[in-house]
C-alpha positions as CSV (number, residue, x, y, z in Angstrom):
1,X,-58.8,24.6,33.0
2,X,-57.8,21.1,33.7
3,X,-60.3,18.1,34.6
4,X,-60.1,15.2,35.9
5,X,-59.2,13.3,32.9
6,X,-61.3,10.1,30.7
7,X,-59.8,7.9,32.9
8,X,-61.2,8.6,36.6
9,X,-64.9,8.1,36.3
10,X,-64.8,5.5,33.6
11,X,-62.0,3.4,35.0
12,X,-63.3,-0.2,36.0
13,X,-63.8,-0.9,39.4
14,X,-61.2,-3.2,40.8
15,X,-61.7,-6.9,40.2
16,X,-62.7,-7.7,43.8
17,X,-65.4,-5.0,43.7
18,X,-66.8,-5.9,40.1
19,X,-69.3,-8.1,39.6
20,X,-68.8,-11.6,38.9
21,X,-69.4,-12.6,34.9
22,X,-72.7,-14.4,36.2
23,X,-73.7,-11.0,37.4
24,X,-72.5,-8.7,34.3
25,X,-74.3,-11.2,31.9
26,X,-77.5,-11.2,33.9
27,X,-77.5,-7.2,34.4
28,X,-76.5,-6.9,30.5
29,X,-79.1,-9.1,29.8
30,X,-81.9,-6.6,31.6
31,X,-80.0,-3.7,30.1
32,X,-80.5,-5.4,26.5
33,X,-83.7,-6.3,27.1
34,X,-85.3,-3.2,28.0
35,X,-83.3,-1.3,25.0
36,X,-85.2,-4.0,23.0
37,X,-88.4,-2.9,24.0
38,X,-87.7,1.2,23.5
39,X,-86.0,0.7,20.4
40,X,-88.6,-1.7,18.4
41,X,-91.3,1.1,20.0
42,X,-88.6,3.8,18.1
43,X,-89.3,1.8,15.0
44,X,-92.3,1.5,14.2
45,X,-93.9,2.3,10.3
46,X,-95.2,5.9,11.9
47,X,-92.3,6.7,13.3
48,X,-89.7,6.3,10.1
49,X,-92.9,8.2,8.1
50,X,-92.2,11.4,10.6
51,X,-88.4,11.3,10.6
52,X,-88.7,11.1,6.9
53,X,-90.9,14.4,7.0
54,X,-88.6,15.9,9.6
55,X,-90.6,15.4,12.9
56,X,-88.3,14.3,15.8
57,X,-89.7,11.2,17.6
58,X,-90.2,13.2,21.1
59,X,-92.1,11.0,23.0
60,X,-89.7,8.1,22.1
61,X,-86.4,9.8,22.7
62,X,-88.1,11.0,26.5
63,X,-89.1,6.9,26.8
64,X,-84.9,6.2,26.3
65,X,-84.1,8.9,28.9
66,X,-86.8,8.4,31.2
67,X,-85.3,4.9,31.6
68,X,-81.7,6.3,31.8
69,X,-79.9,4.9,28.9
70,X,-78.2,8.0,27.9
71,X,-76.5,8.3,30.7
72,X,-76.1,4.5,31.5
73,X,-72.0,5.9,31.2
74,X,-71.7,8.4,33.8
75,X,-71.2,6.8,37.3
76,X,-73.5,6.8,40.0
77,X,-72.2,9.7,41.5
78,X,-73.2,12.2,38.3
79,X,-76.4,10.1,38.0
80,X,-75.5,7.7,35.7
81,X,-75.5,3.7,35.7
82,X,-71.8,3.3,35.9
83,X,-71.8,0.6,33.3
84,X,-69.0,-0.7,32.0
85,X,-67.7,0.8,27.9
86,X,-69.0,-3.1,26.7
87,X,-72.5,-3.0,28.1
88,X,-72.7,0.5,26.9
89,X,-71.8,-0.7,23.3
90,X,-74.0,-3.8,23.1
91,X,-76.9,-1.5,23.4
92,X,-75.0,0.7,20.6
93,X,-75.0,-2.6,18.5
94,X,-78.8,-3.2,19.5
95,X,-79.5,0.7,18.1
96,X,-78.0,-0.5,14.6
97,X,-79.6,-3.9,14.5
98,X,-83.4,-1.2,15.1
99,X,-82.0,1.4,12.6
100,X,-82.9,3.6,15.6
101,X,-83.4,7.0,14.2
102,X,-82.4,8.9,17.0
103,X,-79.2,10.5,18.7
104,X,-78.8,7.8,21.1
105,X,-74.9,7.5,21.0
106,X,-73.8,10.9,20.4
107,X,-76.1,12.0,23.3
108,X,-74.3,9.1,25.8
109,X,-71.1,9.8,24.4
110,X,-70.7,13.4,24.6
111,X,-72.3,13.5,28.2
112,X,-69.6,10.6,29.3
113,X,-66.7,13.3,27.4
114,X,-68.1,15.9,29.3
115,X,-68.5,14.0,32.6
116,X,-64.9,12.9,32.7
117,X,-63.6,16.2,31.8
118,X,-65.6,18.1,35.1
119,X,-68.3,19.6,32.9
120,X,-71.8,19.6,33.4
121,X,-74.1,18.3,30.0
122,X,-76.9,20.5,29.0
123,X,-80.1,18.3,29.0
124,X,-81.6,17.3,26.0
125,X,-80.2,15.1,22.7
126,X,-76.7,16.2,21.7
127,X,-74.8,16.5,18.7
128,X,-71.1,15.2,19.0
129,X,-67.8,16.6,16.7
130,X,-65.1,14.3,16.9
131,X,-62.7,15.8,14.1
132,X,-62.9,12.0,12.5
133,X,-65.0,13.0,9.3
134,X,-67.2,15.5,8.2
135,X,-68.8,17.8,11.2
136,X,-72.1,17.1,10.8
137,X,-75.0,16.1,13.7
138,X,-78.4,14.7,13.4
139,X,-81.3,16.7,14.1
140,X,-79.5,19.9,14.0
141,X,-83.1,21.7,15.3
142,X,-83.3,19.3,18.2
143,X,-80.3,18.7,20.1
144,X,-79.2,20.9,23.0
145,X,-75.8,21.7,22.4
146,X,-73.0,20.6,20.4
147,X,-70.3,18.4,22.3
148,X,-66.9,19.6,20.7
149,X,-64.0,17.1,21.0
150,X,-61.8,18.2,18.0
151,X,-58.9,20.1,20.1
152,X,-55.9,18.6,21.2
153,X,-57.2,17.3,24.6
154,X,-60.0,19.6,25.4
155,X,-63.5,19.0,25.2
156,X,-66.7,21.3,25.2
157,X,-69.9,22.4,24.4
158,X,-71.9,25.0,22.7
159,X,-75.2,25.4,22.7
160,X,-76.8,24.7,18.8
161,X,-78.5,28.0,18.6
162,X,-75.2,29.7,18.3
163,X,-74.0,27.3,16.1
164,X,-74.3,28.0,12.0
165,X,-75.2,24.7,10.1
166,X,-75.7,23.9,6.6
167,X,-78.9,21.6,6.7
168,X,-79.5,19.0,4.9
169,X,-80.4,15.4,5.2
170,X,-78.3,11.8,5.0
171,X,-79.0,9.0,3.0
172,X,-81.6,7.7,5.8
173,X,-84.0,10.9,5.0
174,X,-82.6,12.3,8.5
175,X,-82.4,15.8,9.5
176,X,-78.8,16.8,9.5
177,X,-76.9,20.2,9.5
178,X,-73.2,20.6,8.8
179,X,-71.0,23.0,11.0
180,X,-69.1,25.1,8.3
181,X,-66.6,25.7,11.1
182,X,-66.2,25.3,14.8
183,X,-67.8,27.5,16.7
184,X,-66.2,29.4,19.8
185,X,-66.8,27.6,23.4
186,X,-67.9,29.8,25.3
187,X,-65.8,30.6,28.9
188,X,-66.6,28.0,31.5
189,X,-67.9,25.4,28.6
190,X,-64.6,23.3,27.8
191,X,-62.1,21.6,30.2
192,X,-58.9,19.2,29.6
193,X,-59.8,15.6,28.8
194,X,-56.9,14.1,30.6
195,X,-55.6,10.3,29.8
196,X,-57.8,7.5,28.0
197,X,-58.4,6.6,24.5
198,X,-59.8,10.2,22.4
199,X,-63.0,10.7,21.7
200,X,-62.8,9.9,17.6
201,X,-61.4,6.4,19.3
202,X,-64.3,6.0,21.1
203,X,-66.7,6.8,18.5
204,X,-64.8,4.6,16.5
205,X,-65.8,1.7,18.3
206,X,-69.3,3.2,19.0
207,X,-70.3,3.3,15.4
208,X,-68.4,0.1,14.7
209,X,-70.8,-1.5,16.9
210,X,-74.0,0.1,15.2
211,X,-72.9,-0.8,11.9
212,X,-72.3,-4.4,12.7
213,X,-75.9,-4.9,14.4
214,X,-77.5,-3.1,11.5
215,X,-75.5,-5.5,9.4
216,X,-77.0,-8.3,11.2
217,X,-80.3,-7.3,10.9
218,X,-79.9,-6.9,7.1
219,X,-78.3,-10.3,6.9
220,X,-81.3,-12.0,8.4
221,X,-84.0,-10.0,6.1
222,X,-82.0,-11.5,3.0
223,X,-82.1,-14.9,4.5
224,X,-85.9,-14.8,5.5
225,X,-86.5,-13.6,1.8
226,X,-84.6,-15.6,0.1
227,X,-85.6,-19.0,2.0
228,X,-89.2,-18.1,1.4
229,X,-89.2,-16.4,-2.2
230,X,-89.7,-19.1,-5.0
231,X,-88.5,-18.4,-8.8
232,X,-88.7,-21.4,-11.1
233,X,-90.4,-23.5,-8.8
234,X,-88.0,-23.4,-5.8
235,X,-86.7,-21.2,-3.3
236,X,-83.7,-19.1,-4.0
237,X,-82.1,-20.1,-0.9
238,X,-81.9,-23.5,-3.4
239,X,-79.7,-21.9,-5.9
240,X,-75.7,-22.2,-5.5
241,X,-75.3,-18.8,-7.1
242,X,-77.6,-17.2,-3.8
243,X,-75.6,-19.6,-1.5
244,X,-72.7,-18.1,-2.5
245,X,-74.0,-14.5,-2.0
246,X,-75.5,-15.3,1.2
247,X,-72.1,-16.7,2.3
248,X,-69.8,-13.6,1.4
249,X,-72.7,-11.2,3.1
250,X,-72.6,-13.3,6.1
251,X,-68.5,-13.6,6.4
252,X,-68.8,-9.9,6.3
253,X,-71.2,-9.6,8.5
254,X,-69.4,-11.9,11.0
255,X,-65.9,-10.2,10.4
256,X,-67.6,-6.8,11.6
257,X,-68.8,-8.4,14.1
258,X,-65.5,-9.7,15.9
259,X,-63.3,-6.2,14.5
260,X,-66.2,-4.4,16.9
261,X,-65.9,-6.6,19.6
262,X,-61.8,-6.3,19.4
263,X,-62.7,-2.3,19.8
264,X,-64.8,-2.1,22.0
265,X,-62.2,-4.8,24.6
266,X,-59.5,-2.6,23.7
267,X,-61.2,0.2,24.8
268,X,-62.1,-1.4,27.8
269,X,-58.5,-2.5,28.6
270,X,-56.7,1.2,27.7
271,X,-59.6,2.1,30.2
272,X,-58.8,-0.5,33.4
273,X,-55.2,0.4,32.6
274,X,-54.6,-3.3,31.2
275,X,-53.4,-1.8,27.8
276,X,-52.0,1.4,26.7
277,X,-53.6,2.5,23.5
278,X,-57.2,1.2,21.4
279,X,-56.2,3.7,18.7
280,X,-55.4,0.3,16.3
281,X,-57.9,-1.7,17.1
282,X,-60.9,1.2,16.4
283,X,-59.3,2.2,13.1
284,X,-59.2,-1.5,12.0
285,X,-62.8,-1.9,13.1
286,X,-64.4,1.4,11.4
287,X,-62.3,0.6,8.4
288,X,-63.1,-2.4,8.1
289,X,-66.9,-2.1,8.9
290,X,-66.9,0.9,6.5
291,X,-65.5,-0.9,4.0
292,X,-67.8,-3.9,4.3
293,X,-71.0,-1.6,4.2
294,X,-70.9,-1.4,0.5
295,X,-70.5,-4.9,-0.2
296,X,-73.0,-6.0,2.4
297,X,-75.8,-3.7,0.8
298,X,-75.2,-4.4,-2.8
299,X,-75.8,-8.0,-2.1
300,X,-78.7,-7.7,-0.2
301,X,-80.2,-5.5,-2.6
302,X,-79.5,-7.8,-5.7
303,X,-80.7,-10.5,-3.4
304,X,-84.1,-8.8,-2.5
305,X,-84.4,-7.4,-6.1
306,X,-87.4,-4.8,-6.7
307,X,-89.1,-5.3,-3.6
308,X,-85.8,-4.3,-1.2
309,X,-85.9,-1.0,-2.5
310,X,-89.8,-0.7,-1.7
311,X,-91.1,1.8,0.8
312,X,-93.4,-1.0,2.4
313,X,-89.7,-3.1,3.3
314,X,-87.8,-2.5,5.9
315,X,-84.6,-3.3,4.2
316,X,-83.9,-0.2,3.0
317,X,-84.3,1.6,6.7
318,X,-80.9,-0.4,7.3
319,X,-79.5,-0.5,4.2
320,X,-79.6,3.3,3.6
321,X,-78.4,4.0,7.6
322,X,-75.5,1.8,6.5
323,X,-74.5,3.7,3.8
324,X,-75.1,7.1,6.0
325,X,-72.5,5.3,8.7
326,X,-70.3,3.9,6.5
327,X,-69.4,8.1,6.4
328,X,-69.9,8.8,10.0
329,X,-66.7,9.4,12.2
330,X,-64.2,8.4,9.9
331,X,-64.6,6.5,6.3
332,X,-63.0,3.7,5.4
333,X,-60.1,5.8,3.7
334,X,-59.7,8.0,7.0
335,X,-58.8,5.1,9.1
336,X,-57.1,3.0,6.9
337,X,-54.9,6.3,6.6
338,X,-54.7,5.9,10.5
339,X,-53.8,2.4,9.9
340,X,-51.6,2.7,7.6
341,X,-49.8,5.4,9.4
342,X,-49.5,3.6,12.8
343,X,-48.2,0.6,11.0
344,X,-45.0,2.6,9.2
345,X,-44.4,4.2,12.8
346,X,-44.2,1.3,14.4
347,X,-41.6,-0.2,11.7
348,X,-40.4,-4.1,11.6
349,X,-40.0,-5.1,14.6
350,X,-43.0,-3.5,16.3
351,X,-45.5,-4.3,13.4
352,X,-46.4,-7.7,15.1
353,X,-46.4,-6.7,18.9
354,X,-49.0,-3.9,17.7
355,X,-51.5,-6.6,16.0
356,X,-51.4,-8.9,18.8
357,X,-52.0,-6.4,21.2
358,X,-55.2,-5.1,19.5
359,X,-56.1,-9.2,19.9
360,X,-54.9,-10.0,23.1
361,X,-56.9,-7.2,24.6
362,X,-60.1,-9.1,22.9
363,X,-59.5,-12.5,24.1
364,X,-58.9,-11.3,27.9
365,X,-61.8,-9.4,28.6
């Protein structure tokens, strides 16, 4: 069975027909600011005390799709928001910089894979396989159905009670359950995906985008501590030895930042039809946001000392979700693989062409 393809439903609109950038930032801006509001709700003390103890957060994950935001990627006509991939992300990147313990992104992403391949989502959180990484899905005894993207240009679904999981939990305390092997789609359930970046390219990007608002958020806890904690009669902000610290954290912080952004605009571009592959761009992003996770954690940890890896702080909700993400779709030595391999195809002459693509696609959208 063949759908429609990625493309179709997520194409942008022509340029006369899309909004202008005074518009997008305004509507982004409401879209931001009401993912604000559900997500610091999602994150209160209570509610990281019953994810911890393995109670789903019901009432909060009904709050996010009451108000439509996993399915803010489908277009109007399969009652979504048609927003564009970026506006989509930046609420991806405002889940990270929350620690948001919920399925937010596998949910929107594997009902936008199942959209654009003619198939109908089951209601209900989702878990997403991508073949980028280990198969595992949060909440495991929540979601619907599995969204399986793994073949070569298919994508479907299977509903999680006839799906076998190993359950365990991530580094966050999260319920998680690993597929031991992929389960048979049932007839009717899978369908062609058709042109447009793949769906481990796309998640990519997606959990690029978490990692570096997580990372943010973690920066500015080590700068609020360390500007108000005093040792030997100043703060530690005072000391060169912190400065330094504080400055490598926040150059990786910043470089996650812009590799995301890259992503995501080269998504955006092999989406409009501008560019012909993101494949580059999202392996350099999760790689290098992967790769940064450690780094970025150690110091804020050294930097916090005993009281970071207290129960009562809220570092360690980001800290510990950045370690569980540095693993999630891909490590660091997956995509540097991918990387690496792309690179050596593209030999001497093509090396350059394929970096300045990946860059050029940033600095037009």
């Amino acid at each position: 069975m063949s759908g429609p393809g990625l493309r179709d439903p997520r194409r942008s609109a022509n340029q006369s027909e899309r909004p202008s950038s005074g518009a997008r930032m305004a509507m982004r801006k409401v879209l931001l600011d009401t993912a604000a509001l559900l997500f610091e709700a999602a994150s209160e003390d209570e509610v990281f005390e019953a994810v911890e103890e393995g109670r789903f957060p019901e009432d909060h994950w009904r709050a996010i799709e009451d108000n439509g935001l996993v399915d803010m990627l489908l277009p109007e006509e399969a009652g979504g928001a048609g927003v564009d991939f970026g506006d989509a992300m930046a609420v991806a990147r405002t889940a990270g910089g929350f620690a948001l313990p919920l399925p937010l992104v596998e949910t929107m992403m594997g009902r936008w894979l199942l959209s654009g391949a003619g198939l109908r989502a089951p209601s209900g959180p989702l878990g997403l396989v991508t073949g980028a990484g280990a198969s595992d899905v949060l909440w495991p005894d929540e979601i619907a159905a599995v969204v399986i993207a793994e073949g070569e240009g298919t994508v479907g679904w299977v509903a999680a009670g006839e799906s076998e999981f190993k359950r365990g939990t991530n580094s966050a305390a999260e319920p998680v359950g690993r597929l031991g092997g992929l389960p048979p789609i049932p007839p009717g359930q899978s369908s062609g995906l058709g042109s447009g970046p793949s769906p481990s390219v796309l998640m990519a990007a997606a959990r690029s985008a978490m990692i570096a608002g997580a990372m943010e958020r973690t920066l500015d806890l080590t700068i609020e501590h360390v500007q108000g904690r005093v040792q030997f009669g100043r703060p530690l902000a005072r000391f060169q030895a912190v400065q330094q610290m504080v400055a490598v954290m926040a150059s990786h912080t910043a470089a996650v930042g812009v590799a995301a952004d890259t992503a995501i605009a080269a998504v955006e571009a092999t989406l409009s039809g501008d560019s012909g592959d993101a494949t580059f761009a999202a392996a350099c992003a999760k790689a290098r946001a992967s790769e940064a996770s450690y780094e970025v954690t150690r110091i804020a940890h050294q930097l916090h000392g005993a009281i970071g890896y207290t129960r009562e702080h809220d570092l360690h909700r980001f800290t510990r979700r950045l370690w569980t993400w540095r693993d999630a779709n891909g490590d660091e030595g997956y995509w540097q693989q991918r990387v690496g391999e792309m690179a050596i195809r593209s030999g001497g002459a093509g090396l350059w062409p394929l970096l300045v693509e990946a860059r050029r696609a940033a600095l037009e959208r």
